[in-house]
C-alpha positions in Angstrom: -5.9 -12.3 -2.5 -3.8 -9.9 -1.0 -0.3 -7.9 -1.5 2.3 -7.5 0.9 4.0 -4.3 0.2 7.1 -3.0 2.0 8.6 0.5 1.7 10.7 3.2 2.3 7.6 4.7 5.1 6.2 1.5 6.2 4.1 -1.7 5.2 1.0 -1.4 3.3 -1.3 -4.2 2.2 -3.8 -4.2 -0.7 -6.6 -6.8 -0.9 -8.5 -7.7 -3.6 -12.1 -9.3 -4.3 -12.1 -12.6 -5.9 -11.7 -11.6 -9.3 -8.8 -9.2 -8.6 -10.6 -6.3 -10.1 -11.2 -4.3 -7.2 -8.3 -3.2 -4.2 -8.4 -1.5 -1.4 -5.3 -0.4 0.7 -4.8 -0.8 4.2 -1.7 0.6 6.5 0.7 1.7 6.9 2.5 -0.6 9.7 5.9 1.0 11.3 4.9 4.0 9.6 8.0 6.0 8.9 10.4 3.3 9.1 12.3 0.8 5.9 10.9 -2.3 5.2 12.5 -4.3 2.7 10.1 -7.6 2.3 7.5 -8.7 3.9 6.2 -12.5 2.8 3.7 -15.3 4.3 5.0 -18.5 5.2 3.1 -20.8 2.8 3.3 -23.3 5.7 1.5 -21.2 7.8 -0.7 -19.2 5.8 -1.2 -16.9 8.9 2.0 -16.3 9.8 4.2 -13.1 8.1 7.3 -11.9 8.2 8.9 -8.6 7.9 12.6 -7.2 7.1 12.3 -3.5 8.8 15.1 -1.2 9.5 13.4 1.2 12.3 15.4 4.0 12.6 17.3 4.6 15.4 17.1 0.9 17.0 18.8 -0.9 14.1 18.1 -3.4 11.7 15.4 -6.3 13.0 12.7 -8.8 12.1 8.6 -8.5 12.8 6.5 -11.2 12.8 3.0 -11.4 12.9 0.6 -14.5 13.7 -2.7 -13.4 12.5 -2.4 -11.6 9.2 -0.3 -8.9 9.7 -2.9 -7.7 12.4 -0.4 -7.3 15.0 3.1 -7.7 14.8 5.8 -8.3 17.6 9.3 -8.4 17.3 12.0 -11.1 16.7 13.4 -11.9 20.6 16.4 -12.4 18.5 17.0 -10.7 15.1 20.2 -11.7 12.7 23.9 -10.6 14.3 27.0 -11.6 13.2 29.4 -13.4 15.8 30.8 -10.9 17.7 34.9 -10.9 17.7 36.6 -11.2 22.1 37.3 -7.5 21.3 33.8 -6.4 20.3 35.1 -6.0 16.6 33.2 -8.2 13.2 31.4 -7.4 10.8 27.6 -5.5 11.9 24.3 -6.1 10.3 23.5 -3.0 8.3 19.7 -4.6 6.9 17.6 -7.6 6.7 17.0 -7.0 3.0 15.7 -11.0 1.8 13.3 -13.8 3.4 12.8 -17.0 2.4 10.3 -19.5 3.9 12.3 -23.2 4.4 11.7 -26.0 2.6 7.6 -27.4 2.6 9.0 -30.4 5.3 10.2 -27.6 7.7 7.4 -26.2 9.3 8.8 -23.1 11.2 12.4 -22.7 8.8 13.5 -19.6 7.5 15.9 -18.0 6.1 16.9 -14.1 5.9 19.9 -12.6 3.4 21.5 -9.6 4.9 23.4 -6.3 4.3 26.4 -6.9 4.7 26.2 -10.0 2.9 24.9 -12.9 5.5 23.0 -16.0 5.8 21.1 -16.6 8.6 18.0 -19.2 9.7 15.1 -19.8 12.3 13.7 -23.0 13.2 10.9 -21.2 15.2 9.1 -19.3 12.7 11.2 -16.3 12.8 11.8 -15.6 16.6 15.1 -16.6 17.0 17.8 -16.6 14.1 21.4 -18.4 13.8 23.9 -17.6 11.8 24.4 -20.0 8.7 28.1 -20.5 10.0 29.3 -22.6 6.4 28.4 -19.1 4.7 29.3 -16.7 7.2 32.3 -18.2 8.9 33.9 -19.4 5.1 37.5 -18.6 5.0 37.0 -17.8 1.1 33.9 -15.2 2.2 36.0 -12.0 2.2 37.1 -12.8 -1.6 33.5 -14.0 -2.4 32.0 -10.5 -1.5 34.8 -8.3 -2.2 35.3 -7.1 1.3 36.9 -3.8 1.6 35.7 -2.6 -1.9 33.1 -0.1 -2.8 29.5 -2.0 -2.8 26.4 -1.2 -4.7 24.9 2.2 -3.9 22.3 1.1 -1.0 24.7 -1.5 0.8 26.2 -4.7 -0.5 23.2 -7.5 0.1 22.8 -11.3 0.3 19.6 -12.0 -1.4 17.6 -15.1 -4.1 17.6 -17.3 -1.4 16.2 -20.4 -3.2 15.8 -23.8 -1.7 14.9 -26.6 -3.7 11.0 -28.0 -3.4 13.0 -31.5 -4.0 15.3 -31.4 -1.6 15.7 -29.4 1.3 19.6 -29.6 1.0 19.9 -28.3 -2.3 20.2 -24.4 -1.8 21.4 -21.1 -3.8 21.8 -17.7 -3.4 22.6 -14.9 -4.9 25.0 -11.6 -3.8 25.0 -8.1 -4.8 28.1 -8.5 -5.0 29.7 -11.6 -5.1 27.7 -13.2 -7.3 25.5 -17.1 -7.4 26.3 -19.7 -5.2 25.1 -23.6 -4.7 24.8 -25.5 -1.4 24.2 -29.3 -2.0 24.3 -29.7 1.8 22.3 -27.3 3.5 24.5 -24.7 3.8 27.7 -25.9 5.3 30.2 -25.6 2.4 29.3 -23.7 -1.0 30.6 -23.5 -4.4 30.2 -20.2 -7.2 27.7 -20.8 -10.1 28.4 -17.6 -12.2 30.2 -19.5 -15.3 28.7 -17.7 -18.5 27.9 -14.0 -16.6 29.8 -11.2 -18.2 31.1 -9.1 -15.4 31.9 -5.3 -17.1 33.0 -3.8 -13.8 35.4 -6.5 -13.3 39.0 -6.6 -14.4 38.7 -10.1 -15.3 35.5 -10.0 -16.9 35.6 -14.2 -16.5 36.3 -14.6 -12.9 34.6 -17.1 -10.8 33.3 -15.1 -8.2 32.4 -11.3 -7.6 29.7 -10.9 -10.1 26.7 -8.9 -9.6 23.2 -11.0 -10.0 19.8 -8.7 -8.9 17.8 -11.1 -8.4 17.3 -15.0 -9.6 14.1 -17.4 -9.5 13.4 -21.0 -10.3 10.7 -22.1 -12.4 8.0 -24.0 -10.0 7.0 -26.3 -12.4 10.9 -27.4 -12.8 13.5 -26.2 -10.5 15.8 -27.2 -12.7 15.7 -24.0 -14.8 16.5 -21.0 -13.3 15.9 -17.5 -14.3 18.5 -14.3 -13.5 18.2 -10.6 -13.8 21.8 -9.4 -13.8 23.3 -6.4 -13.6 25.2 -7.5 -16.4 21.7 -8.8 -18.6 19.3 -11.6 -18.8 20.6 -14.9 -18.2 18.7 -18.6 -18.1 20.4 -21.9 -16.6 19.2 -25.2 -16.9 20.8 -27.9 -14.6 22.9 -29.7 -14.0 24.2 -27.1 -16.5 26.6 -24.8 -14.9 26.8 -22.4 -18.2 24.6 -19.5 -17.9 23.0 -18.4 -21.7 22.2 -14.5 -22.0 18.8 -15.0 -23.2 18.7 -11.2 -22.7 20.8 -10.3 -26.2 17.3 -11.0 -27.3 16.1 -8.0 -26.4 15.5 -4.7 -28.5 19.3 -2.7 -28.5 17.9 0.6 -27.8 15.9 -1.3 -24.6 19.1 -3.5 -23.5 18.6 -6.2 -21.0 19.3 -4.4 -17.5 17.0 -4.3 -14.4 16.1 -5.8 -10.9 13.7 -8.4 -11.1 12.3 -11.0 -12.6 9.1 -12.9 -12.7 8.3 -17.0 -14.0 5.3 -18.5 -15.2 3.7 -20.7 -12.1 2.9 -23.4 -15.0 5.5 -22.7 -17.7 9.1 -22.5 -17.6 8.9 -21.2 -21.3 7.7 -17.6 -19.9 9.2 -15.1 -17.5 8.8 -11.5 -17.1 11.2 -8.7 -17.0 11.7 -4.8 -16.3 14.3 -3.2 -18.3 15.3 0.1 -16.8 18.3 2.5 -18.6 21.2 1.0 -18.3 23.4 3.6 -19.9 26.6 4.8 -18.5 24.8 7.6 -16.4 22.9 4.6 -15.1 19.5 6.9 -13.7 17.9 3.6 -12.9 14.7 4.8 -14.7 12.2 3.3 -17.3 14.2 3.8 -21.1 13.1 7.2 -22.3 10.3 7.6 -19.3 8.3 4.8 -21.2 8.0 2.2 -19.0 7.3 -1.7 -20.0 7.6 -5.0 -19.3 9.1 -7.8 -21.3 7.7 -11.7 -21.5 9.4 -14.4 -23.8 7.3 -17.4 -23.9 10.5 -19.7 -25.4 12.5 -19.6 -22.9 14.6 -16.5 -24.0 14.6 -17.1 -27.9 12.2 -13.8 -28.4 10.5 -11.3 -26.0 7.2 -9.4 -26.8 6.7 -6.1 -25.2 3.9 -5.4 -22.9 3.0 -1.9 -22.0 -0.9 -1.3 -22.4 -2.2 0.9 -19.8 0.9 2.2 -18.3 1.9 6.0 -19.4 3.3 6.5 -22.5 5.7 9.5 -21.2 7.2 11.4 -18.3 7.1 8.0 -16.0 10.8 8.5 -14.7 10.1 5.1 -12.4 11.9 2.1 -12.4 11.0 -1.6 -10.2 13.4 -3.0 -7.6 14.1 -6.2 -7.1 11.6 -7.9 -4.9 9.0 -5.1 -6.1 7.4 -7.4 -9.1 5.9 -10.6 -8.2 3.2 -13.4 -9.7 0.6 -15.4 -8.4 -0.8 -18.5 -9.8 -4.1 -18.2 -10.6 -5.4 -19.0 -14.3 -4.2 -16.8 -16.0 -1.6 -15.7 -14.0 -1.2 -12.5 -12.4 2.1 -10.0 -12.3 2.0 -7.2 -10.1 5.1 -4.4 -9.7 5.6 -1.6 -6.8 7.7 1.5 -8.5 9.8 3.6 -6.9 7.2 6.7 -7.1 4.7 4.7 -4.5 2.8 3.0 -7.2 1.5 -0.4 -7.5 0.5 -1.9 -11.0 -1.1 -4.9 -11.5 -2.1 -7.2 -14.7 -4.8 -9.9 -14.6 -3.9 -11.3 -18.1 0.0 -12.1 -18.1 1.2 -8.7 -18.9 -0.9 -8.3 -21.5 -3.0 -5.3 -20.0 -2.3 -3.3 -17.2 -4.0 -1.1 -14.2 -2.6 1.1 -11.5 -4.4 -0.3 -7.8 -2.4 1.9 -5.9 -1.1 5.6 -5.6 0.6 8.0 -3.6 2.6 5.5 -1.8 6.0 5.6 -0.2 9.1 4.2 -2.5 8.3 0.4 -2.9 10.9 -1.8 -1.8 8.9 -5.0 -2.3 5.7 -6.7 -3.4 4.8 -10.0 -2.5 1.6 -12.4 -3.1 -0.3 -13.9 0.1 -3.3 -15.8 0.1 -5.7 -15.8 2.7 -6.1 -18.4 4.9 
């Protein structure tokens, strides 16, 4: 098994032996340089791709075709449409990537900062712009164009396409909030009924909300999963009423953080990281204690799990594609932290171990398998 890691210095990989006990890190690639996700096309188990931001020459895509051994880039990355006077709207970051559906050999899609929505049909080399998103006269509403975004850039990320259907589509903006595709991405409709929205003056509107990042379970895509930045929140279709399963949590915890993690064989259990969500907002584990939270019932109750981590001073928190899970028996959850180290549990959460240090900021942490 392996871990794709992408950070604020460069890609790093960390591979394990066979029973994940023992890792060794390799890297960095584009040493230096952002990388917000790097992920294997499960199609193509030898194929990667990368989200970098390399300094001066702007925002662009790597891909790779043996491993991550050598990577080349995208002959054409994701732009916006350019305006007759050279005016529009400029991509800031590639921040998300999503492999296509499992019938789509070489489809991708990539979320962007400013928030867009763009796909490749040839394995990441060329990229179009997903024109029913991007071109949508409602789009400026959706994203709150104009208005002051998250800290790091306002991104388009959860990019979830239905193993059923390869129509069926959501995603999810920071800010702007969920949004369904029942035809592969030429009209859209908001999915946010049941989110509070604090920051908003109308703490019930349809659109503008802030979900961090929102998974399906793989053993029924019918039930998804979101870590908000307004809680913990479960929907089960065709329901379009999101329940705050996070209320469940302990108060003096709360139910903020970035990502969230589902059980490969049980959409009863899901994993989160609640950070300190008080007005301050320092985006740090509550009281330097850092832990993670699994319910097993679907949001009724939540257990904590914090054996092995430190008990004090651990000022770290996880972003949103920095936790991950594979599928092995039992299942494995690993997290990147934003002090360069990676933290991995064999047993569900219920123990943990630190397999990497002295790392740059972790953007991301993704499973591959080798080929």
């Amino acid at each position: 098994m392996q871990l794709l890691i992408g950070t604020r210095k460069g890609a790093f990989f960390l591979d394990s032996d066979k029973n994940r006990r023992k890792w060794t890190t390799r890297g960095p690639v584009l040493l230096g340089q952002i990388v917000n996700h790097i992920v294997q096309d499960p199609r193509q188990l030898n194929v990667f791709l990368m989200a970098a931001r390399p300094g001066h020459l702007g925002p662009t895509l790597m891909r790779s075709t043996n491993s991550g051994k050598t990577w080349k880039e995208s002959s054409k990355p994701p732009a916006f449409a350019k305006a007759e006077d050279g005016s529009g709207r400029v991509v800031k970051h590639v921040f998300w990537l999503t492999p296509g559906h499992a019938s789509e050999r070489g489809v991708w899609y990539a979320g962007t900062s400013p928030q867009g929505l763009f796909r490749t049909e040839d394995s990441g080399d060329t990229w179009q712009s997903v024109t029913g998103f991007n071109d949508h006269p409602l789009r400026p509403k959706w994203c709150n164009d104009g208005e002051e975004g998250p800290p790091d850039g306002a991104t388009l990320h959860s990019i979830l396409v239905d193993p059923r259907d390869a129509r069926h589509m959501y995603i999810g903006m920071s800010s702007g909030g969920m949004f369904e595709s029942t035809d592969q991405g030429a009209s859209w409709a908001p999915l946010n009924k049941g989110c509070a929205a604090d920051f908003l003056p109308d703490p019930n509107a349809e659109y503008g909300h802030d979900p961090h990042c929102v998974r399906y379970s793989p053993v029924n895509p019918d039930r998804l999963y979101m870590q908000n930045h307004c809680g913990v929140y479960r929907l089960d279709r065709p329901g379009r009423l999101w329940d705050r399963i996070g209320m469940k949590l302990p108060k003096k915890i709360g139910d903020i953080g970035f990502g969230i993690v589902v059980h490969p064989r049980d959409d009863q259990s899901a994993w989160v990281f609640p950070m300190d969500g008080t007005t301050v907002w320092p985006r740090t584990s509550p009281a330097g204690k850092p832990a993670l939270y699994v319910t097993r019932n679907a949001g009724k109750s939540w257990q904590r799990q914090d054996k092995g981590f430190p008990t004090e001073n651990a000022h770290w928190t996880v972003k949103r594609q920095a936790i991950t899970g594979d599928s092995e028996s039992p299942a494995g959850i690993y997290l990147g932290t934003t002090s360069g180290e990676v933290w991995a549990s064999r047993n569900e959460g219920e123990s943990w171990a630190c397999i990497g240090r002295h790392l740059p900021h972790i953007y991301s942490v993704e499973v591959a398998r080798k080929p």
